[in-house]
N, C-alpha and C positions, 0 to 999 in steps of 0.2 A: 091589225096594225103591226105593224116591220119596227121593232128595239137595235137599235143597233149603236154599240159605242164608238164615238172615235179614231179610238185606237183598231178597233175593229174594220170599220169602214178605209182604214188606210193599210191594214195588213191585204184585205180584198182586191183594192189598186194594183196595192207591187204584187202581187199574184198576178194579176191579167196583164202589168204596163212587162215583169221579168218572164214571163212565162213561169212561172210557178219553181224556180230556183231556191237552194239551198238557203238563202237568205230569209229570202217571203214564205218560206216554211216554217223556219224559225219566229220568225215574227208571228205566224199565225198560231203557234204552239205558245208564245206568251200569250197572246190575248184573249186565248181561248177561255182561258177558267173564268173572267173577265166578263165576256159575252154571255157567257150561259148562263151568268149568276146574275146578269143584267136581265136577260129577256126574261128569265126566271119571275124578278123580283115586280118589271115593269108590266108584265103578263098577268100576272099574278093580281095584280091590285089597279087594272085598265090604265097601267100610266101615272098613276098617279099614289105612290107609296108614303105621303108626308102623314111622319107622326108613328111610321111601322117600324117596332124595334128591331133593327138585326144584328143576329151573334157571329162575332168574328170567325172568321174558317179555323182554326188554332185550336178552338177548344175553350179558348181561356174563360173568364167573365169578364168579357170585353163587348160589349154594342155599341149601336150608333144607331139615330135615325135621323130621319131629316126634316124640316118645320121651316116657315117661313123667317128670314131674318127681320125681324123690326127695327133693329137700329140700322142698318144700310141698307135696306129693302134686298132683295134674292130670295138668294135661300141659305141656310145654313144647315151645317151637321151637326148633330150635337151628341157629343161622346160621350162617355158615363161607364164604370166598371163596379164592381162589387164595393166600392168605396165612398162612389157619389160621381158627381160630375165631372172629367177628367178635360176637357175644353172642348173647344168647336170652331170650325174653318166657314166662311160665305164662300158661295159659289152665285152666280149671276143668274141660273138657273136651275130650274128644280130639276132638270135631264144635267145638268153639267154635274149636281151635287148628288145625286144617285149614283152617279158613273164615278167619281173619283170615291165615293164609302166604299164602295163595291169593288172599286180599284186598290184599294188600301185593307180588301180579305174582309169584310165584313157582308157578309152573303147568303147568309140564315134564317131567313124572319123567322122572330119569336117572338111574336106578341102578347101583350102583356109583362115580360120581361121586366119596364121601369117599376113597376108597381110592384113585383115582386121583388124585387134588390131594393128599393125603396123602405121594406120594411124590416130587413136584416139588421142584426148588431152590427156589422159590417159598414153597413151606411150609416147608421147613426156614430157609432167608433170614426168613421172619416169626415161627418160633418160636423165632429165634434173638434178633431183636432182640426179641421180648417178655419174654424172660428178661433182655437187660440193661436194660430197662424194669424191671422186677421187682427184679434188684439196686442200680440207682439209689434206687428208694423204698424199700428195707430199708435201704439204706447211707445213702441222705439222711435218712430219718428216724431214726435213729440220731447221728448227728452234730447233726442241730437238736437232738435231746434233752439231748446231752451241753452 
């Protein structure tokens, strides 16, 4: 089976519709890192990668993976760093939401990964302070209301 992104599939067009000019070059040189880390990820796991952690290209401790969204049906990504859960984005589809993680440098499976930052002082230290985050704006809103 042929992975192919988007963005990919539309630098390939302007290559054949321009004759392969300065432009559709360039385009093909953005997309490239893109693609490879796509067919990589989507080769890798027949298509279907929901649930597989990957480590941002950076270095950082930064991943994401992807999982179905239950509250607006798709799919969603779900982001997370040495800290706890940092947000997550729906995509309409589990190929549209692999392609923009993957678009956004995170391109490494490491699996396993959540369960290891899961048990760090790190994660517990940032679900600690999101909880008094959490009771600040119950308790602050509570008091502006009174």
């Amino acid at each position: 089976m042929s992975y192919m992104t988007k963005c990919w599939e539309h630098a390939k067009k302007r290559s054949v519709d321009l004759s392969y000019d300065e432009r559709s070059w360039r385009l093909r040189e953005y997309a490239r890192p893109t693609q490879i880390a796509y067919v990589r990820i989507m080769g890798q796991y027949q298509g279907d990668p929901r649930g597989i952690e990957v480590r941002h290209h950076s270095g950082g401790e930064r991943w994401a993976f992807v999982l179905p969204d239950a509250s607006q049906g798709g799919m969603r990504i779900q982001l997370f760093d040495k800290f706890g859960f940092s947000g997550h984005q729906n995509y309409p589809s589990l190929t549209d939401a692999v392609e923009e993680m993957v678009r956004q440098g995170y391109r490494t499976p490491d699996v396993g990964a959540l369960d290891l930052a899961s048990k760090t002082v790190s994660w517990a230290e940032g679900l600690a302070w999101m909880e008094k985050l959490h009771q600040y704006g119950t308790t602050g809103a509570s008091k502006a209301a009174a």
